[in-house]
C-alpha positions in Angstrom: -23.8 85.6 153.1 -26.6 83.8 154.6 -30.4 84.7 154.0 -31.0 86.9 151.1 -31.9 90.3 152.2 -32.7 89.5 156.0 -30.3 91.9 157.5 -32.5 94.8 155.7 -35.3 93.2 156.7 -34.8 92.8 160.5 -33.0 96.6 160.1 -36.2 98.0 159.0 -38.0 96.4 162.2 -35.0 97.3 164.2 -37.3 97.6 167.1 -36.3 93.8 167.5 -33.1 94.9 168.5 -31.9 96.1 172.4 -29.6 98.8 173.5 -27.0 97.0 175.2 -23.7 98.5 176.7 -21.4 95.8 176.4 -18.6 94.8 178.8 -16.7 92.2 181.1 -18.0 89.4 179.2 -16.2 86.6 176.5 -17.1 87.5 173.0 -17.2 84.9 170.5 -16.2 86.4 166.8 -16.4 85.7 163.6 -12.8 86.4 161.9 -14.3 86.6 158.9 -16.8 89.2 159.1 -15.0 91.0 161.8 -11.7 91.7 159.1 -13.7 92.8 156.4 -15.9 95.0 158.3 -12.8 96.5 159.8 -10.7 97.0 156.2 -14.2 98.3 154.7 -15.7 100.3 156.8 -12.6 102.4 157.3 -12.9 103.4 153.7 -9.2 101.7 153.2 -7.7 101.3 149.7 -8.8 98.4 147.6 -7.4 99.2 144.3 -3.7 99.9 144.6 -3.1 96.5 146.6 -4.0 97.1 149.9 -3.3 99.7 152.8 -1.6 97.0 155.0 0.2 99.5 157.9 -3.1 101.1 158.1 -5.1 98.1 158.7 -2.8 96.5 161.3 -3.2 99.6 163.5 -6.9 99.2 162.9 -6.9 95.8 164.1 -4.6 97.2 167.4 -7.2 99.8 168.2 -9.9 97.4 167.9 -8.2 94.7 170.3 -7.1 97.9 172.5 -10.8 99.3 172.2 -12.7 95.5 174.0 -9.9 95.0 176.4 -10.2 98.6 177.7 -13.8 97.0 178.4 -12.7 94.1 180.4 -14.1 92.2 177.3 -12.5 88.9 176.6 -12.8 87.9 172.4 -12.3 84.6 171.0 -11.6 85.0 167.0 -12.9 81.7 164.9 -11.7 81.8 161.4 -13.3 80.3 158.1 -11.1 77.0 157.6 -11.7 74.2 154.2 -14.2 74.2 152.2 -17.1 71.6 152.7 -16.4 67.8 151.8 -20.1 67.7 150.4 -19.1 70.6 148.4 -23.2 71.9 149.3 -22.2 75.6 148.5 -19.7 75.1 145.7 -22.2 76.8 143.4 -22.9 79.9 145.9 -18.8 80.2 145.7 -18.8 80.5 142.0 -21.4 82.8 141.9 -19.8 85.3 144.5 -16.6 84.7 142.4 -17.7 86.0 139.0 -19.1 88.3 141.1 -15.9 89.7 143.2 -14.2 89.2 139.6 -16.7 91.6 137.8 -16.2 94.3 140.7 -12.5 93.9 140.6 -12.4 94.4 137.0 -14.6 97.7 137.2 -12.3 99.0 140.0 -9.1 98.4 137.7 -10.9 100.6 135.3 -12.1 103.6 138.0 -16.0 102.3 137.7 -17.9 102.6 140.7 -18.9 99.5 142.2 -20.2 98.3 145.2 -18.3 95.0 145.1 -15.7 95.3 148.0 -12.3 92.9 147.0 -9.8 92.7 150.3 -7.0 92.7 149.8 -4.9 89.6 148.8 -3.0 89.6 152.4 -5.1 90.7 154.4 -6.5 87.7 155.4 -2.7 86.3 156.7 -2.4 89.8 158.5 -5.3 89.9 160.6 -4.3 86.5 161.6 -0.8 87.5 162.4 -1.6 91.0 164.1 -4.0 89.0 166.5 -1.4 86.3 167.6 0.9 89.3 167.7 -1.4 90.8 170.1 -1.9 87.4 172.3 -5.9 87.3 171.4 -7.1 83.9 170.7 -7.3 82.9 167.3 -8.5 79.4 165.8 -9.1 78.0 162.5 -12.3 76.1 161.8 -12.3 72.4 160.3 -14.4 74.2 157.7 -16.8 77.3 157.2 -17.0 79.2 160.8 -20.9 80.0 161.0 -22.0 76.8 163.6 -18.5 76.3 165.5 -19.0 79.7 166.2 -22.5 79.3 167.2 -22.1 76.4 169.0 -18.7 78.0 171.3 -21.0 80.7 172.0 -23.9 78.7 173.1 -21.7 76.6 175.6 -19.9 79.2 176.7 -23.6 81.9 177.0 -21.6 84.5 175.6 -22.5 86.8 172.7 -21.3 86.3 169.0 -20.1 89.3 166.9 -21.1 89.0 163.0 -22.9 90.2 160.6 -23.5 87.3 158.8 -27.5 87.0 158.6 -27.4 82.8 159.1 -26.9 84.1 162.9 -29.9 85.6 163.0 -31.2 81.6 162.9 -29.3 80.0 165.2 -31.1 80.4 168.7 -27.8 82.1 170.6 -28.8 81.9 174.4 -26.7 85.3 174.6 -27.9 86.7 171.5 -26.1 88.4 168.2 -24.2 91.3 168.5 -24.4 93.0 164.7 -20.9 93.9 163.6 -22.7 97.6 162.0 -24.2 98.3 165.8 -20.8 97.3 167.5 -19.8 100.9 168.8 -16.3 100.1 170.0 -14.6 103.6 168.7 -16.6 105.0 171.6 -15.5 102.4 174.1 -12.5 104.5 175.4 -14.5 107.2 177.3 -17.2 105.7 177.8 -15.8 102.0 179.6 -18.1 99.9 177.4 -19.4 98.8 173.9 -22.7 100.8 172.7 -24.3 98.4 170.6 -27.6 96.5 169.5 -28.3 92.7 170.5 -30.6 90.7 169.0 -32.4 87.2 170.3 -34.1 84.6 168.0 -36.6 84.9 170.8 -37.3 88.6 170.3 -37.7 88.1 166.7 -39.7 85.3 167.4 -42.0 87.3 169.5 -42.3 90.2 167.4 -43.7 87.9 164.2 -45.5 85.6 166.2 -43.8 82.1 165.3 -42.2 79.5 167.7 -38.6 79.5 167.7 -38.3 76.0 166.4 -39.7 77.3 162.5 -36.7 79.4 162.5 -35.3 76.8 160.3 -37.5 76.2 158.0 -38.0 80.0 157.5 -34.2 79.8 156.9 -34.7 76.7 153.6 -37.6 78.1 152.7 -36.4 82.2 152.4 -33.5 80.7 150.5 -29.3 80.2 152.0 -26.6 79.1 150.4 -27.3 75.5 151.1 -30.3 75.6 149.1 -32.3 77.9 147.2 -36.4 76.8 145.6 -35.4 78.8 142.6 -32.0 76.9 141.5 -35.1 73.5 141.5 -37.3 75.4 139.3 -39.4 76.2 142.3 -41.6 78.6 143.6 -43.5 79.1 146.4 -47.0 80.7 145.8 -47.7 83.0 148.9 -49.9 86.2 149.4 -47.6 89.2 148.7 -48.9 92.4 148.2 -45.7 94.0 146.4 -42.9 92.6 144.7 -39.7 93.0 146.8 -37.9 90.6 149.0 -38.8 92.7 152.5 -42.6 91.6 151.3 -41.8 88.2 150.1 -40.3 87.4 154.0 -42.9 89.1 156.0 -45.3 86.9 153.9 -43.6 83.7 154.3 -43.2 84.4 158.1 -46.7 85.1 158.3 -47.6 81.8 156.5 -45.2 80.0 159.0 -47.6 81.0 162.3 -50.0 78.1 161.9 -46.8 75.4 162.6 -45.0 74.3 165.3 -42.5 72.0 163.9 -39.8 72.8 161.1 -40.6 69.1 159.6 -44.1 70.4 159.5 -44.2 73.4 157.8 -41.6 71.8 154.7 -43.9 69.0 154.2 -46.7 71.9 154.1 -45.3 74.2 151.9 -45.0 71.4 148.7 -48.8 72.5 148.6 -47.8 76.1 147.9 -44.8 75.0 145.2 -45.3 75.7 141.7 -43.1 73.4 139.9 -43.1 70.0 142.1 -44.2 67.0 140.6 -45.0 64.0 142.4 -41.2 62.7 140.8 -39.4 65.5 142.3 -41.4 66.4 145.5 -39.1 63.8 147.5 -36.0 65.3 146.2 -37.4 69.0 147.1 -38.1 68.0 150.6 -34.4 66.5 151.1 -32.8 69.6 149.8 -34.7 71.9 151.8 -33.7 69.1 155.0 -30.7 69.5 153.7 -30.8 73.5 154.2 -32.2 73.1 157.9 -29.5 70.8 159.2 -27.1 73.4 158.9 -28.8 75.2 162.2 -28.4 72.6 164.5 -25.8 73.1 166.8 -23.1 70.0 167.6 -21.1 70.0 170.6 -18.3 73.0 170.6 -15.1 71.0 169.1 -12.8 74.2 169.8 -14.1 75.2 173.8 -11.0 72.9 175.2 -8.9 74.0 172.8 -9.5 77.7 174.3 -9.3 76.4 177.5 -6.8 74.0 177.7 -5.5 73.4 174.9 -6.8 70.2 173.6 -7.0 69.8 169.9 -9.9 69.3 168.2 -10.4 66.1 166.1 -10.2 66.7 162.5 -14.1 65.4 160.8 -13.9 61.5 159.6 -13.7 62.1 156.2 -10.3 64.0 156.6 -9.0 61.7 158.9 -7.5 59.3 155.7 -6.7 62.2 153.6 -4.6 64.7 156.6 -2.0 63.3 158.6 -2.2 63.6 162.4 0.5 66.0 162.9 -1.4 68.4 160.7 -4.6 69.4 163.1 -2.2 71.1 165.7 -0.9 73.9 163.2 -3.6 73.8 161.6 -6.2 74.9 164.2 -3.5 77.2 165.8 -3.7 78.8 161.4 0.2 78.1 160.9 -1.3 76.4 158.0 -3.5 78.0 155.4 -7.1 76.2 154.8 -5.7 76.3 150.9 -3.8 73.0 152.0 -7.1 71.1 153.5 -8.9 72.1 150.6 -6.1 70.5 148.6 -5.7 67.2 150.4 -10.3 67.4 151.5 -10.7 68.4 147.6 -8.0 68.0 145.5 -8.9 71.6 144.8 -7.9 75.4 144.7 -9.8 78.7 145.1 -7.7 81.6 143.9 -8.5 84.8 145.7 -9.9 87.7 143.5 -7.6 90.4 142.8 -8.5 94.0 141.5 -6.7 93.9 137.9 -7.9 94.4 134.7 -9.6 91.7 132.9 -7.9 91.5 130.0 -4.6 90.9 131.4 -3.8 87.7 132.5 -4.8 86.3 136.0 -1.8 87.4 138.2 -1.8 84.0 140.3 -0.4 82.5 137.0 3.0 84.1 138.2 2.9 82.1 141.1 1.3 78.5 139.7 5.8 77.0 139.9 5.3 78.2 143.4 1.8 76.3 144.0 3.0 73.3 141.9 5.7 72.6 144.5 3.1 72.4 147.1 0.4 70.3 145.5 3.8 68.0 144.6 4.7 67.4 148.8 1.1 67.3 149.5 0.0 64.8 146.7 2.1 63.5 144.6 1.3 63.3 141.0 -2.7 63.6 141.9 -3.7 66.6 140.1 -5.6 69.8 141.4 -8.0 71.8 140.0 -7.7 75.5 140.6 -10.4 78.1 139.9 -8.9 81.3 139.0 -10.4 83.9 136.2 -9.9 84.1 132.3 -11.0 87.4 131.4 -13.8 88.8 133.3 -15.3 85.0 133.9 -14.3 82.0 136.6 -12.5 79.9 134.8 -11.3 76.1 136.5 -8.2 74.8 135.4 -6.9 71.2 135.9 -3.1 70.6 135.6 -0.5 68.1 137.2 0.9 68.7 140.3 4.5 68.7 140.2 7.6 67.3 142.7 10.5 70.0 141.9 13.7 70.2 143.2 14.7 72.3 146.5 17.0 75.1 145.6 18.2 74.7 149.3 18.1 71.6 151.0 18.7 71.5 155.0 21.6 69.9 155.1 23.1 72.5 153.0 22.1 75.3 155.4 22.5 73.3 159.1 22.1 76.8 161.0 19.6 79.2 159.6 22.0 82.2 161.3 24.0 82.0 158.0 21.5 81.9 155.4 20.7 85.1 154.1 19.4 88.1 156.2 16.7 89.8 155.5 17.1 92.4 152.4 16.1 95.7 153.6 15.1 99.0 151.6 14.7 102.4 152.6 12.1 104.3 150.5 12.9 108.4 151.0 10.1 110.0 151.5 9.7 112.5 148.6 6.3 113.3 147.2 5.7 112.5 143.5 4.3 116.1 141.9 3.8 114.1 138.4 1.8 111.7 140.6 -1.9 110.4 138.5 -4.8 108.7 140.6 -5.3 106.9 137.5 -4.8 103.2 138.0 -1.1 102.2 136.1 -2.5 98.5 134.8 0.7 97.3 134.6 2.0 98.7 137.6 -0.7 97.4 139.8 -0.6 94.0 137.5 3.1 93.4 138.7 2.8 94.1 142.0 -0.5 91.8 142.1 2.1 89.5 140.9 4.7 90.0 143.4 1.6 89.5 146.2 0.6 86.3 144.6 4.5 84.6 144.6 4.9 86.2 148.4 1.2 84.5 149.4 1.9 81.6 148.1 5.9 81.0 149.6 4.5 81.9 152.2 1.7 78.8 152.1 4.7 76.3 150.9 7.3 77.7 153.7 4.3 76.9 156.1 3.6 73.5 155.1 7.5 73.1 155.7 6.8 74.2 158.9 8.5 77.2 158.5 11.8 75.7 157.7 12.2 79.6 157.1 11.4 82.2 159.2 7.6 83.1 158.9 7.2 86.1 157.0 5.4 89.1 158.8 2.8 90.9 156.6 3.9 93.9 157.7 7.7 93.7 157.3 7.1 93.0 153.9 4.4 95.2 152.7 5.8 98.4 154.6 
């Protein structure tokens, strides 16, 4: 995420960074990179579909961990996808990506593709309104809500998402990797390393206002000089990316504008024409924007509860009773990506590649939903075929309820919940080989639970919300 290869970069300069030991102070997080950190890190299972109990108590610890600290976090999830649809390529390129890993971990391959877990996502969500912390869904990706709540409120943000490393944080970064908490118990703080656009700014010598245009120019996912046909032509002594950034942030020290140094650098392109060099420059304006910081939408939702407007393009496409369960995330961001988009992401899952995509199991399921939502407008859903990304257009349909409301007036007598007890008896014959079909159905079963749960929230939980846990236990 973010700026190829500047989190190795700053690490091997880490002398940017300061010892800090954090406590009593708001902490602004990034769900994201805060629940995959967690699930990863603690070396939990990724190929038999997921170690759910495990990672709930993970999550508790953490919680337990900051509050012990008198440490206060606010959680901002990833919500839709962009309307402009600037990083749609980046997706499908981290897609075949997660899809290639998956496949090699069906098959026992070593990878270093990390997949999370199909419900993970819903659980940290749920463990963290379990556990009364703050939680909020974005109107889209995370990053500059994030930034912004954390510059109005001059608290720290917890990520490890290198685009932070741009944004000019009056409290600084706190790097997810340097975040200490297991040792917060006896100890009454947070050991951990915080880093300043000011201190990096000072160690390389460049005003803080290039940061920017070091950002377009290094490459994001906005907008990368290679997907143009461009290069830029600067004095690098060795081929690697740690050299091509120390060079460009050298080049950067004679500016003191971001507007500046893009005009600047067309000299230095190799493959700009006088045609192109217009739509070069927007592109790479384009990149920039994404660093300046709007007002917080989400600090009076924290505070007082005011709801955040939805953005003006979703305004005609989302009713006005959505943005309330939305932002609280008693809806999933699948449905504003199908009513922003007409579109559908389908998580990876680890599962051989030549079996069919398990989220096929579940398409009656998603067809209900994209029926209520729109009608006959179709949807296009990216899922895999094979070991590739794959999108798939089909019509969304309206199909009848199995049980309508007025069949079941009092929910007391629909049916309880079905419960099965598992004795606990250890399997002698037991193989760490991977059972395709095994894991295949029960990637299956996920899928079908994932997405009821979806179209039971969009019902507004005309059934009681499923609990991860209960579930998956």
């Amino acid at each position: 995420m973010g700026i190829q290869g500047l989190t190795s970069f700053i690490e091997a300069n880490n002398q940017i960074y300061r010892d800090v030991r954090f406590r009593d102070s708001r902490l602004v997080v990034d769900g994201y990179n805060l629940s995959c950190h967690l699930y990863f890190t603690a070396g939990l299972e990724q190929t038999y579909g997921g170690e759910y109990a495990a990672y709930a108590d993970l999550i508790e610890s953490f919680v337990k961990a900051l509050r012990g600290c008198g440490i206060q976090p606010y959680v901002v999830l990833d919500g839709g996808d962009d309307h402009t649809d600037k990083k749609l390529e980046t997706k499908k390129q981290r897609a075949k990506a997660r899809i290639q890993a998956a496949h090699e971990r069906s098959m026992g391959m070593p990878t270093r593709g990390d997949i999370l877990p199909l419900m993970c996502k819903l659980l940290f969500r749920q463990t963290l309104v379990r556990l009364e912390v703050p939680v909020v869904l974005s109107s889209s990706e995370a990053d500059r809500e994030v930034a912004a709540l954390a510059s109005e409120w001059q608290c720290p943000v917890l990520s490890k998402d290198s685009d932070f490393y741009i944004f000019d944080l009056p409290a600084g970064l706190l790097p997810i990797p340097h975040f200490q908490w297991e040792v917060a118990a006896q100890r009454g703080f947070v050991p951990c390393k915080k880093y300043t656009a000011s201190s990096f700014c000072s160690f390389y010598n460049i005003q803080r206002r290039i940061l920017p245009a070091f950002a377009a120019l290094a490459g994001n996912d906005y907008v990368k000089l290679e997907d143009m046909g461009v290069t830029l032509r600067l004095e690098v002594h060795k081929r690697s990316r740690s050299a091509y950034l120390g060079a460009l942030l050298r080049w950067l020290r004679g500016f003191q504008e971001s507007q500046e140094a893009l005009v600047a650098s067309l000299r230095l392109m190799v493959g700009v024409s006088r045609q192109n060099e217009a739509e070069v420059l927007q592109n790479l304006s384009v990149g920039m924007e994404e660093y300046q910081l709007p007002p917080s939408a989400l600090s009076r939702f924290f505070t007082d509860g005011t709801v955040p407007p939805l953005p003006p393009e979703d305004r005609a496409v989302a009713p006005d009773w959505f943005r309330l369960p939305f932002t609280e995330g008693r809806l999933d961001k699948v449905i504003l990506n199908v009513l922003r988009l007409r579109r559908a992401r389908l998580p990876v899952m680890v599962e051989h590649g030549s079996l069919p995509s398990s989220h096929l199991t579940s398409r009656p399921i998603r067809q209900v939903m994209y029926g209520l939502l729109l009608g006959e407008e179709e949807v296009e859903e990216y899922d895999r075929e094979v070991i590739n990304a794959k999108n798939i257009n089909f019509q969304g349909r309206r199909l009848g309820a199995l049980l309508c409301p007025h069949q079941c007036p009092n929910q007391s007598y629909a049916p309880g919940d079905v419960c099965v007890e598992a004795l606990q008896v250890e399997n002698t014959h037991a193989t760490p080989r991977l059972d395709r079909d095994v894991a295949h159905a029960f990637n299956q079963w996920q899928s079908c639970v994932t997405v009821s749960i979806q179209l039971n929230q969009l019902l507004t939980n005309h059934y009681n919300q499923l609990q991860t846990m209960m579930i998956c236990s």
